[in-house]
Backbone as XML, in Angstrom:
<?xml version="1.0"?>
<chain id="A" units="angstrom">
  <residue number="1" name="UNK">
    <atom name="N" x="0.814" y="-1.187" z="0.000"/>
    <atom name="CA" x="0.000" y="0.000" z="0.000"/>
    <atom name="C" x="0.864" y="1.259" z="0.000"/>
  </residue>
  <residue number="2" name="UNK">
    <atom name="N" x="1.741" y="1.601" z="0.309"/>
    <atom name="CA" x="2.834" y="2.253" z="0.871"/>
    <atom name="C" x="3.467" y="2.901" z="-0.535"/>
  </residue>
  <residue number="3" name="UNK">
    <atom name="N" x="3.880" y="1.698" z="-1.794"/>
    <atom name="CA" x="4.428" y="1.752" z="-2.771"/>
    <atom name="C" x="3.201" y="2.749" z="-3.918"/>
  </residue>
  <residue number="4" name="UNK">
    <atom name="N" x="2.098" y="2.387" z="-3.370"/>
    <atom name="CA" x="1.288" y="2.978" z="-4.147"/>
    <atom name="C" x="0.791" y="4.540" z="-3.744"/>
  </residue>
  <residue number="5" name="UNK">
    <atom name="N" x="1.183" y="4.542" z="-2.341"/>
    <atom name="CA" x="0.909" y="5.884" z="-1.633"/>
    <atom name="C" x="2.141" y="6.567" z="-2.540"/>
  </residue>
  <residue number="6" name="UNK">
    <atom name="N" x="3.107" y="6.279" z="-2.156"/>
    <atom name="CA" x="4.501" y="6.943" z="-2.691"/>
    <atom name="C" x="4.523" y="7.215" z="-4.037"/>
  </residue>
  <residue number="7" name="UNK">
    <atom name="N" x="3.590" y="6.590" z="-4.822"/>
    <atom name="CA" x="3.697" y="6.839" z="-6.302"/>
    <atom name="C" x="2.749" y="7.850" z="-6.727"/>
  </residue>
  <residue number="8" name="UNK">
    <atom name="N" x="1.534" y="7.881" z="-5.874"/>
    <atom name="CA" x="0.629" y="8.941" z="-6.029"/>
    <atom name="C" x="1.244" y="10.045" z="-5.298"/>
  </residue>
  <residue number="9" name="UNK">
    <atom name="N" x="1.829" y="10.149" z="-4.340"/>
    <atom name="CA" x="2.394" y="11.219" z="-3.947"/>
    <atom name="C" x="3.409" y="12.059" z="-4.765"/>
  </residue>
  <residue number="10" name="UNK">
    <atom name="N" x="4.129" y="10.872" z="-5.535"/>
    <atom name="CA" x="5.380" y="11.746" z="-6.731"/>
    <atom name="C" x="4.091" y="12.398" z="-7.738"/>
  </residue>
  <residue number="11" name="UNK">
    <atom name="N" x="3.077" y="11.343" z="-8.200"/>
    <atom name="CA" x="2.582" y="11.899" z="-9.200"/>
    <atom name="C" x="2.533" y="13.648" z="-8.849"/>
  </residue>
  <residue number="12" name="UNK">
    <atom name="N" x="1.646" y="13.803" z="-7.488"/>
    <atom name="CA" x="0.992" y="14.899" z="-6.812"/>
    <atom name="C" x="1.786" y="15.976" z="-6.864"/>
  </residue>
  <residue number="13" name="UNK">
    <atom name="N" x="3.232" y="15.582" z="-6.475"/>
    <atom name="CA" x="4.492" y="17.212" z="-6.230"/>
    <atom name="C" x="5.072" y="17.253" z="-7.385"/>
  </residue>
  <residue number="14" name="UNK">
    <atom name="N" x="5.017" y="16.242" z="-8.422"/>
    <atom name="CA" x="5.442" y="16.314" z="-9.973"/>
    <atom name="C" x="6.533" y="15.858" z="-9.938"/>
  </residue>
  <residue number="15" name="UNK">
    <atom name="N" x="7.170" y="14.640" z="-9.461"/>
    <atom name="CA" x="8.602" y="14.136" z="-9.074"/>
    <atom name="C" x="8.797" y="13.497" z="-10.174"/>
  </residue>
  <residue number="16" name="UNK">
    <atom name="N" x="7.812" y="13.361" z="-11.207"/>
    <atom name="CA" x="7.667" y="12.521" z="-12.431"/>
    <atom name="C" x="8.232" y="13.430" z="-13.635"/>
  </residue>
  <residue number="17" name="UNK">
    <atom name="N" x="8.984" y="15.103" z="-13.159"/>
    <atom name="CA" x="8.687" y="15.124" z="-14.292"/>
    <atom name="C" x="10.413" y="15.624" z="-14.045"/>
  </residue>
  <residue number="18" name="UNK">
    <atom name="N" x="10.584" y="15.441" z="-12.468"/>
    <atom name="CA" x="12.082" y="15.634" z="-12.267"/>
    <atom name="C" x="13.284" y="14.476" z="-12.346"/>
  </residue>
  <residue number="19" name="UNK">
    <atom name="N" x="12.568" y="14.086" z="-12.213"/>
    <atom name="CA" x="14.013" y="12.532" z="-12.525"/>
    <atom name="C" x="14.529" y="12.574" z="-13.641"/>
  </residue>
  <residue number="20" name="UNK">
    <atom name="N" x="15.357" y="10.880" z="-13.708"/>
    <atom name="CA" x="16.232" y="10.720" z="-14.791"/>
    <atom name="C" x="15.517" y="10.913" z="-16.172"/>
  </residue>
  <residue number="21" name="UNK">
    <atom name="N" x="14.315" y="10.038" z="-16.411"/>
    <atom name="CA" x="13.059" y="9.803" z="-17.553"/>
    <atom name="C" x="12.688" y="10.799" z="-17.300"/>
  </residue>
  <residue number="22" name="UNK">
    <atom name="N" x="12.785" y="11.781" z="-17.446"/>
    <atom name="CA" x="11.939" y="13.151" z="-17.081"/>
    <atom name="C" x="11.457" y="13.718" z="-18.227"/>
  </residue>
  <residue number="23" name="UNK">
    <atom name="N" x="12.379" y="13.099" z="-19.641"/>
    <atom name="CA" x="12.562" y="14.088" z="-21.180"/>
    <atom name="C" x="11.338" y="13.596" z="-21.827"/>
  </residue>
  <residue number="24" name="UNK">
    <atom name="N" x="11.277" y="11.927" z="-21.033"/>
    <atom name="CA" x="10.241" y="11.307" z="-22.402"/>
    <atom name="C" x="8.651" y="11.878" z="-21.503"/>
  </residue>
  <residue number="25" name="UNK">
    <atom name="N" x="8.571" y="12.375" z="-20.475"/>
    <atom name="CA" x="7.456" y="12.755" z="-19.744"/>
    <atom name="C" x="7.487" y="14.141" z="-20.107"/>
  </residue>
  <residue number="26" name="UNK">
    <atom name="N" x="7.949" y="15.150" z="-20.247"/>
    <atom name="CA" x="7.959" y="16.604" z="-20.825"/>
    <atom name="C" x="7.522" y="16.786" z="-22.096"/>
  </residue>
  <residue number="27" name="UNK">
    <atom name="N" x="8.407" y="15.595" z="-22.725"/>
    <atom name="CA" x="7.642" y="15.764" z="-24.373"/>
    <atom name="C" x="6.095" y="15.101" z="-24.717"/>
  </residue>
  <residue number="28" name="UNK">
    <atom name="N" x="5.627" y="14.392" z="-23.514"/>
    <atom name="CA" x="4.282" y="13.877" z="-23.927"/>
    <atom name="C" x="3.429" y="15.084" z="-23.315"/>
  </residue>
  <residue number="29" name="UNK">
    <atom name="N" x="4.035" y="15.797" z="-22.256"/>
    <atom name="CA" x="3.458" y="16.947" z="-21.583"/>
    <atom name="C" x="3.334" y="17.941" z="-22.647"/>
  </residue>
  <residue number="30" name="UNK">
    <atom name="N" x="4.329" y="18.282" z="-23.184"/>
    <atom name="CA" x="4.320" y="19.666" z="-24.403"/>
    <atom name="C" x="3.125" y="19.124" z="-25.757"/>
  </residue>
  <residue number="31" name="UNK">
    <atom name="N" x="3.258" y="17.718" z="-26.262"/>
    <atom name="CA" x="2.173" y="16.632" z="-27.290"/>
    <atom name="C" x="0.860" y="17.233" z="-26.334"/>
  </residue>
  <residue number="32" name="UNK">
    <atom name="N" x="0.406" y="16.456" z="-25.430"/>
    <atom name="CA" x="-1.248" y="16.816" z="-24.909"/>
    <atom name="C" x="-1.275" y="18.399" z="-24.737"/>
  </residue>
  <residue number="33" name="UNK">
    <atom name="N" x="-0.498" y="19.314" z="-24.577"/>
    <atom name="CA" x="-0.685" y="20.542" z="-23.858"/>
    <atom name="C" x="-1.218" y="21.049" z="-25.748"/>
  </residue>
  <residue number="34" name="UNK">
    <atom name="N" x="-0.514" y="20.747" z="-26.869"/>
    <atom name="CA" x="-0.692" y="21.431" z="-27.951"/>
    <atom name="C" x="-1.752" y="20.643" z="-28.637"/>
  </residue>
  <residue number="35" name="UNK">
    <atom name="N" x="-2.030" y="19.368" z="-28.175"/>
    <atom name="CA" x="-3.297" y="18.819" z="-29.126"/>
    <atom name="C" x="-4.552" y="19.515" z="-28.549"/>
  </residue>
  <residue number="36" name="UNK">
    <atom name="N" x="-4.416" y="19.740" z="-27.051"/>
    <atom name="CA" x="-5.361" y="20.838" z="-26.672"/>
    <atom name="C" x="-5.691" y="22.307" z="-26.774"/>
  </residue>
  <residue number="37" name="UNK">
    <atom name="N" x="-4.923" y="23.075" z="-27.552"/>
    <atom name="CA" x="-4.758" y="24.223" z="-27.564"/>
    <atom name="C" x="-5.261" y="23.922" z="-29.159"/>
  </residue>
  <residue number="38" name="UNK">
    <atom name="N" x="-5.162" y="22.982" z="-29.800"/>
    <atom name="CA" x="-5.372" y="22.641" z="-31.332"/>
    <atom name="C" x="-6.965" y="22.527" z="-31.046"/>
  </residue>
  <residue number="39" name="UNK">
    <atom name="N" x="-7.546" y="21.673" z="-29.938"/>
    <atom name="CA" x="-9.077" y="21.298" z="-29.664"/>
    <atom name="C" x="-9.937" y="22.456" z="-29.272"/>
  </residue>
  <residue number="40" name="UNK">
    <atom name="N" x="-9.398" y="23.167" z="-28.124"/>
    <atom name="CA" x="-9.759" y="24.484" z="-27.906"/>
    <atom name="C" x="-9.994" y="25.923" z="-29.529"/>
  </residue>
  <residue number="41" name="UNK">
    <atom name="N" x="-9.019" y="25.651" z="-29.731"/>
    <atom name="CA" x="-9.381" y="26.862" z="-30.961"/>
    <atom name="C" x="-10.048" y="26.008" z="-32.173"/>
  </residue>
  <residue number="42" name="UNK">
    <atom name="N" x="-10.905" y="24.944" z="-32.284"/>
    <atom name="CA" x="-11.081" y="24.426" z="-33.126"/>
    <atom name="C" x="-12.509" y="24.681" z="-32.552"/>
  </residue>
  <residue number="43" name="UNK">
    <atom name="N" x="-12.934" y="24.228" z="-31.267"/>
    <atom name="CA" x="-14.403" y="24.496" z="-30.779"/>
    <atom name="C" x="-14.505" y="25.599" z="-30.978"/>
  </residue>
  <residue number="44" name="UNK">
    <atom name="N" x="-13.834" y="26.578" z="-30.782"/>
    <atom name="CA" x="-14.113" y="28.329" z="-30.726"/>
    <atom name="C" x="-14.057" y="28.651" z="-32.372"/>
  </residue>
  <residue number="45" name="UNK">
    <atom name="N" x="-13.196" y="28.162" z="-33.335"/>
    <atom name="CA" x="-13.363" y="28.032" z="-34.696"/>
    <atom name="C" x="-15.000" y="27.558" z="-34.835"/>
  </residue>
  <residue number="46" name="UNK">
    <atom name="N" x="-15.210" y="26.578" z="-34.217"/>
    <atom name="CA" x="-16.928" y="25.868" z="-34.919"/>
    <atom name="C" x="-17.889" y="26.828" z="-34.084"/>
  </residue>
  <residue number="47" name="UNK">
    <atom name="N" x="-17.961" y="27.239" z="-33.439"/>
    <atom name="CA" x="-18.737" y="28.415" z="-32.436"/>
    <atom name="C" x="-18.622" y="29.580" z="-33.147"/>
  </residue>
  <residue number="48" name="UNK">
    <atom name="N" x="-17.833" y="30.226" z="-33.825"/>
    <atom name="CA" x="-17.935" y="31.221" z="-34.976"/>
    <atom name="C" x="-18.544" y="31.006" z="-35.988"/>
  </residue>
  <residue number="49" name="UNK">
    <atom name="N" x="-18.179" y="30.011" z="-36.659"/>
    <atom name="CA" x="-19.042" y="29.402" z="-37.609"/>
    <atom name="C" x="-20.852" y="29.637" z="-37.452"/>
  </residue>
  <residue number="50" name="UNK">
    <atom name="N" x="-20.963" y="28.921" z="-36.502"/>
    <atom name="CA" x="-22.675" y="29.106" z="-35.982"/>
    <atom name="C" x="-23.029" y="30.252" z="-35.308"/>
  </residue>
  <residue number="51" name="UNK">
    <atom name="N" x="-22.575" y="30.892" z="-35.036"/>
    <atom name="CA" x="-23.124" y="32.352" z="-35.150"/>
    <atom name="C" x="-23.206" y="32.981" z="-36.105"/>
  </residue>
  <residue number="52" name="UNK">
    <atom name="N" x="-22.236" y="33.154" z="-37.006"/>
    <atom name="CA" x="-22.116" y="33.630" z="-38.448"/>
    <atom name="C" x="-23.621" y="32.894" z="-39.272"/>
  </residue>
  <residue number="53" name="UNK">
    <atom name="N" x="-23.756" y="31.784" z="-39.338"/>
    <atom name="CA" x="-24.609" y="30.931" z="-39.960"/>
    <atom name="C" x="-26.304" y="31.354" z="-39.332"/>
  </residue>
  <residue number="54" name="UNK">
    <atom name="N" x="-26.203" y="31.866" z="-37.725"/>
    <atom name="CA" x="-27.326" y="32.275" z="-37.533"/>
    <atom name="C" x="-27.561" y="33.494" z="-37.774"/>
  </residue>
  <residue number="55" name="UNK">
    <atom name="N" x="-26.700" y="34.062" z="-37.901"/>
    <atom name="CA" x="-26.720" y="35.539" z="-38.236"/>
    <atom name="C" x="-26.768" y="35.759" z="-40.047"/>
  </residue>
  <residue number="56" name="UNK">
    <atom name="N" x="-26.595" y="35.011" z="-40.800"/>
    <atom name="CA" x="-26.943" y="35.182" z="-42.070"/>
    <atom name="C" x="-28.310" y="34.361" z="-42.335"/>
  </residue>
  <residue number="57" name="UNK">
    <atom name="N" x="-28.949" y="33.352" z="-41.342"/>
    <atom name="CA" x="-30.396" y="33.161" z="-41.337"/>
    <atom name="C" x="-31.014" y="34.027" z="-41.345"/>
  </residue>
  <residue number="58" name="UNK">
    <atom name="N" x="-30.653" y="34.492" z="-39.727"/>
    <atom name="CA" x="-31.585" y="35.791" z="-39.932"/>
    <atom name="C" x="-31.757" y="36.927" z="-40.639"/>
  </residue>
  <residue number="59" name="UNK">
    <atom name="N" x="-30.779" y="37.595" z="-41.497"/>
    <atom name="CA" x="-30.365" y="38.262" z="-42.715"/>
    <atom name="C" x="-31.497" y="37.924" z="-44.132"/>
  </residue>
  <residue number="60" name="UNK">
    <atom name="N" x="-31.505" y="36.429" z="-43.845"/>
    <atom name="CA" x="-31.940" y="35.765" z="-45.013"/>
    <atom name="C" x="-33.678" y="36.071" z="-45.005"/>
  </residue>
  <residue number="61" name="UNK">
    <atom name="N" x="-34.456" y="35.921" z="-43.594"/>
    <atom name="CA" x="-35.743" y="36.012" z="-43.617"/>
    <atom name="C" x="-36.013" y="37.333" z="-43.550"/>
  </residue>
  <residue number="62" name="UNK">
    <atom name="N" x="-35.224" y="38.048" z="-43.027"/>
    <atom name="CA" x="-35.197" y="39.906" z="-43.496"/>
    <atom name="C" x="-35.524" y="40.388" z="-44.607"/>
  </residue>
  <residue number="63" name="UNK">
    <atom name="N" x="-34.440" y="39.510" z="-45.532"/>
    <atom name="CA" x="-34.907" y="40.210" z="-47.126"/>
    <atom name="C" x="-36.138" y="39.336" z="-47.807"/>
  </residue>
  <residue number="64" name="UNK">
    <atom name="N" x="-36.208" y="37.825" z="-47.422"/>
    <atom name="CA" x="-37.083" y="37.312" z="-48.122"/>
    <atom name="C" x="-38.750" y="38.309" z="-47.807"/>
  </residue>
  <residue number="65" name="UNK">
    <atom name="N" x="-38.778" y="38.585" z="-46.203"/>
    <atom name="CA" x="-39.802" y="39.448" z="-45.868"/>
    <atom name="C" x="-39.769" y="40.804" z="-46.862"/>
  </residue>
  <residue number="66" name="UNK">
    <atom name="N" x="-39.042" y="41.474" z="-46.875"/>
    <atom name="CA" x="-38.979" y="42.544" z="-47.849"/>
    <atom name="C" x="-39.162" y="42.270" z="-49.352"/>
  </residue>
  <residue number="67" name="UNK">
    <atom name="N" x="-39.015" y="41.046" z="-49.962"/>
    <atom name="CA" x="-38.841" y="40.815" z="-50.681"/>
    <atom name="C" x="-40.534" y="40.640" z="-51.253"/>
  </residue>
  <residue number="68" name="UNK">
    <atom name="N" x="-41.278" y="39.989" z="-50.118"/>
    <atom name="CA" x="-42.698" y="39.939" z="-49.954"/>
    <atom name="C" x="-43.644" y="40.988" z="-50.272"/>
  </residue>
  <residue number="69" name="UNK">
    <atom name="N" x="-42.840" y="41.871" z="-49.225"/>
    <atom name="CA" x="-43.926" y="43.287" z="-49.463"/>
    <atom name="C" x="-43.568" y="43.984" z="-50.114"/>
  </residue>
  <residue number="70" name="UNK">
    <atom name="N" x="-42.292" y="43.979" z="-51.271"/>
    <atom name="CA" x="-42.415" y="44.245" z="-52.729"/>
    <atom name="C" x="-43.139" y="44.217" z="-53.629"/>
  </residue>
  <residue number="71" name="UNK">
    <atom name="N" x="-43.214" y="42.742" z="-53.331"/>
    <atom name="CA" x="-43.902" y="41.972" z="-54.519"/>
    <atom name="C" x="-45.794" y="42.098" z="-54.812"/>
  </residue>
  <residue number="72" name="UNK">
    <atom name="N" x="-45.631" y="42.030" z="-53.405"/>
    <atom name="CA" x="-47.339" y="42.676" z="-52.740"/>
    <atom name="C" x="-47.496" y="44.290" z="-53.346"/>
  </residue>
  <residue number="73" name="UNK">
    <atom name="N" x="-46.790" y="44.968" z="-52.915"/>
    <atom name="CA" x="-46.957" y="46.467" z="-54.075"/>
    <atom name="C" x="-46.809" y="46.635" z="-55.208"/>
  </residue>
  <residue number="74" name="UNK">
    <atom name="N" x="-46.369" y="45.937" z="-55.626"/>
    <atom name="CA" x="-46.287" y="45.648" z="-57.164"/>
    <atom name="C" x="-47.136" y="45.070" z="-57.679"/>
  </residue>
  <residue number="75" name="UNK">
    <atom name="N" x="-48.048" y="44.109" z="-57.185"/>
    <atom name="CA" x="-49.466" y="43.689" z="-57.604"/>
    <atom name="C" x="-49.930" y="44.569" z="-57.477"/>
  </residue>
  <residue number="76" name="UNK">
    <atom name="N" x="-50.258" y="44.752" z="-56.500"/>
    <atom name="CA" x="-51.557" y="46.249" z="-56.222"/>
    <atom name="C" x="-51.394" y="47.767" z="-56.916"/>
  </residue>
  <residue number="77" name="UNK">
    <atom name="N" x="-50.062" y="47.682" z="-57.565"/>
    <atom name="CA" x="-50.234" y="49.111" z="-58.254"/>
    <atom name="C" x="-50.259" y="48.286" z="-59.945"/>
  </residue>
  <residue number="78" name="UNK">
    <atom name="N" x="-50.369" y="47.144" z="-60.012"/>
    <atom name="CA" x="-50.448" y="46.642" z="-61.341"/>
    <atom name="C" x="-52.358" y="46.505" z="-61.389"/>
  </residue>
  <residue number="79" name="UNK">
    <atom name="N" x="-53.447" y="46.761" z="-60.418"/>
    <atom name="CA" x="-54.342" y="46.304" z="-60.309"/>
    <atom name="C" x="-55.277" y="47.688" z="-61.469"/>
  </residue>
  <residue number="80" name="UNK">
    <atom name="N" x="-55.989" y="47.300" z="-62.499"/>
    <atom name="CA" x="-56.610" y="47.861" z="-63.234"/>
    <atom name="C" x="-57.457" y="49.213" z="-62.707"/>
  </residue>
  <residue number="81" name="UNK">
    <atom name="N" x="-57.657" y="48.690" z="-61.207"/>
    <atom name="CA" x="-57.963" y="50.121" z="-60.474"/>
    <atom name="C" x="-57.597" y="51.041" z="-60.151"/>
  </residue>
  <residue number="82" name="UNK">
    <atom name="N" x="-56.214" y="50.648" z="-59.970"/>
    <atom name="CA" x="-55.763" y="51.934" z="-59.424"/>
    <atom name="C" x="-54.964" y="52.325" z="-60.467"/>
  </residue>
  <residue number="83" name="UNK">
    <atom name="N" x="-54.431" y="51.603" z="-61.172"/>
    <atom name="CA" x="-54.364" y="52.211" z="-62.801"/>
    <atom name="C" x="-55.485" y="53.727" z="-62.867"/>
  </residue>
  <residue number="84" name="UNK">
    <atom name="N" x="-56.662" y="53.249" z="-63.248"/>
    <atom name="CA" x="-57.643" y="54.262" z="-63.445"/>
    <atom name="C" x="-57.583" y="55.238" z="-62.882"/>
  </residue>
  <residue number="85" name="UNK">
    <atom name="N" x="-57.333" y="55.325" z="-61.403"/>
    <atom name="CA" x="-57.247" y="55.908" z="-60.707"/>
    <atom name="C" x="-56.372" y="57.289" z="-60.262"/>
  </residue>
  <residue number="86" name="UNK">
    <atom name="N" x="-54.727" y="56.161" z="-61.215"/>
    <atom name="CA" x="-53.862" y="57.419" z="-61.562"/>
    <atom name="C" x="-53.881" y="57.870" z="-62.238"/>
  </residue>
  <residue number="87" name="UNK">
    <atom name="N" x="-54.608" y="57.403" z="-63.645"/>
    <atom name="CA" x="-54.848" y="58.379" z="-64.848"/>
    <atom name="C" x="-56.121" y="59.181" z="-65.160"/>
  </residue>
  <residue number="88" name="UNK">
    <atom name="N" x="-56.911" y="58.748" z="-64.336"/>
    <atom name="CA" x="-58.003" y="59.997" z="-64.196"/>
    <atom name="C" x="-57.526" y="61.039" z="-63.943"/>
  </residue>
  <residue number="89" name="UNK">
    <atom name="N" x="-56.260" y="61.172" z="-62.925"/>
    <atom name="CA" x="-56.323" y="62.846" z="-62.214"/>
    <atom name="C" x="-55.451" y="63.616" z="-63.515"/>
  </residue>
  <residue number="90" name="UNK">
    <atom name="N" x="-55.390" y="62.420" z="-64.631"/>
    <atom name="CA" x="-54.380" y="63.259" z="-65.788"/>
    <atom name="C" x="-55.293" y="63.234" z="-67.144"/>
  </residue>
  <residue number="91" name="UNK">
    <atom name="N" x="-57.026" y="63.196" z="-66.562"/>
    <atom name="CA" x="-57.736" y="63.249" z="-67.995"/>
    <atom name="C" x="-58.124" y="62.501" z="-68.590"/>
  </residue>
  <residue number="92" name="UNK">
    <atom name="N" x="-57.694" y="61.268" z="-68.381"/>
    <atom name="CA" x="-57.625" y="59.990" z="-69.254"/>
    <atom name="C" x="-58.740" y="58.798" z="-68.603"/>
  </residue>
  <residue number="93" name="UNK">
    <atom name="N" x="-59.779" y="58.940" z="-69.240"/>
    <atom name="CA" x="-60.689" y="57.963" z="-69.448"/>
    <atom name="C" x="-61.427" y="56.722" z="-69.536"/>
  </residue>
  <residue number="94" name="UNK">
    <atom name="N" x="-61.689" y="55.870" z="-69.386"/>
    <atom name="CA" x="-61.819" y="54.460" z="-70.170"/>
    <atom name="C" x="-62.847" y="54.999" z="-71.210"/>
  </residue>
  <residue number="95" name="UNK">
    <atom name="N" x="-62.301" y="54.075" z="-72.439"/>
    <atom name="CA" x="-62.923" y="54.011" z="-73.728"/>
    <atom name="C" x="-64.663" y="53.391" z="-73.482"/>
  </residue>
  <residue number="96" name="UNK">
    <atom name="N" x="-65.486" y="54.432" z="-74.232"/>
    <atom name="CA" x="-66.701" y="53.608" z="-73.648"/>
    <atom name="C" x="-67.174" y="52.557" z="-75.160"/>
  </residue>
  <residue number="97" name="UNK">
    <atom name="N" x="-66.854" y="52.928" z="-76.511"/>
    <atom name="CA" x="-66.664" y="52.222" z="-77.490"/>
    <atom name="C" x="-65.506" y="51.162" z="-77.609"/>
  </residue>
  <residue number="98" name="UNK">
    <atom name="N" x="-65.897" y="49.473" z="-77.199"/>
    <atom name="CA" x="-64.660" y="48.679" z="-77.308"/>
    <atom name="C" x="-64.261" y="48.912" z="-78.756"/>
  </residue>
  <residue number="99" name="UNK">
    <atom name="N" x="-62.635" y="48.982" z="-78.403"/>
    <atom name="CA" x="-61.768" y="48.675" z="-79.436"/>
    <atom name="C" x="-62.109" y="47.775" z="-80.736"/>
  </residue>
  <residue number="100" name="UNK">
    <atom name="N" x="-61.975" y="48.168" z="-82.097"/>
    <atom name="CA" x="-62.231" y="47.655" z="-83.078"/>
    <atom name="C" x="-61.244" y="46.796" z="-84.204"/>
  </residue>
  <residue number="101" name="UNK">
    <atom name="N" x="-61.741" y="45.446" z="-84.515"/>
    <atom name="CA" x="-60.338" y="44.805" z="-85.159"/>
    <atom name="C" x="-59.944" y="45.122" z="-86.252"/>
  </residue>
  <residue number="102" name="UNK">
    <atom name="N" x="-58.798" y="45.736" z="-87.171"/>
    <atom name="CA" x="-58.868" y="45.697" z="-88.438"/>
    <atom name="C" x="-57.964" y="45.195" z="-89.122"/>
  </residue>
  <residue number="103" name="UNK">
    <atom name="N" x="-58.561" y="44.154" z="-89.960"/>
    <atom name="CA" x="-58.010" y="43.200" z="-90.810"/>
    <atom name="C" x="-57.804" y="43.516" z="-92.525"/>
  </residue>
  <residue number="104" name="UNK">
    <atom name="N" x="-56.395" y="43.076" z="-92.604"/>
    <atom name="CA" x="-55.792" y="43.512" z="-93.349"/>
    <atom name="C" x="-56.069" y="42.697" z="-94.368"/>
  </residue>
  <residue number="105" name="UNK">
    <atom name="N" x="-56.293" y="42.350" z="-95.662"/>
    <atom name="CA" x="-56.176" y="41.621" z="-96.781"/>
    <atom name="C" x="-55.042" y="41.693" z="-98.044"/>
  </residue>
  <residue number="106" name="UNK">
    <atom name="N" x="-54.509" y="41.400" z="-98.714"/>
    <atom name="CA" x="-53.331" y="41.605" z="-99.526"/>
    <atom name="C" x="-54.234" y="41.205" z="-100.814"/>
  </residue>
  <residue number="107" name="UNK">
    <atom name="N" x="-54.073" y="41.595" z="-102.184"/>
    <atom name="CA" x="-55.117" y="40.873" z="-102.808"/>
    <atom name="C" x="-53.234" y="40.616" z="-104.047"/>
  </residue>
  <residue number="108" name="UNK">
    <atom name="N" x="-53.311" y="39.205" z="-104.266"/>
    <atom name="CA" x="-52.232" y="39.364" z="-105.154"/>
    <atom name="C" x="-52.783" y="39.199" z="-107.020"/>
  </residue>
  <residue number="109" name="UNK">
    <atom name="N" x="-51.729" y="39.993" z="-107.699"/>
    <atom name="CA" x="-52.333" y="39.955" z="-109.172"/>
    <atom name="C" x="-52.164" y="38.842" z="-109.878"/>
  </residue>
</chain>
């Protein structure tokens, strides 16, 4: 029990990283310390990502909405009424005689 106290105890004051083998324990220390600093800015890399991505969603239903009530005014000023409506105040009439077809004939000699 003793041997195992003593070994958790080096682990604890870091006696593991002072001894003779000390080089091949530093370099696995410096390996995990940088695969984590690689994991860390990689989550914070994908966490930019999805904000960016929600933030051009919402961008996206912005204009499609605008894009709506364009399209909605643009019917309604295409509507035959209000046509009339703007060209009455400039004089202009509806025809009360419909339009008449005239057909052309060619007569050859």
């Amino acid at each position: 029990m003793s041997k195992v106290r003593n070994s958790i105890y080096d682990v604890l004051r870091g006696g593991f990283l002072t001894d003779e083998s000390s080089l091949k324990n530093w370099r696995m220390l410096i390996f995990v310390v940088l695969l984590l600093l690689v994991m860390i800015s990689s989550a914070h890399s994908a966490d930019a990502k999805v904000v960016k991505i929600a933030e051009l969603n919402k961008e996206k239903r912005r204009l499609r909405a605008e894009y709506i009530d364009t399209s909605t005014i643009l019917m309604r000023m295409k509507l035959e009424s209000s046509i009339r409506a703007k060209v009455k105040n400039e004089g202009l009439n509806p025809a009360e005689k419909p339009p008449k077809k005239i057909k052309v004939t060619i007569k050859q000699d």
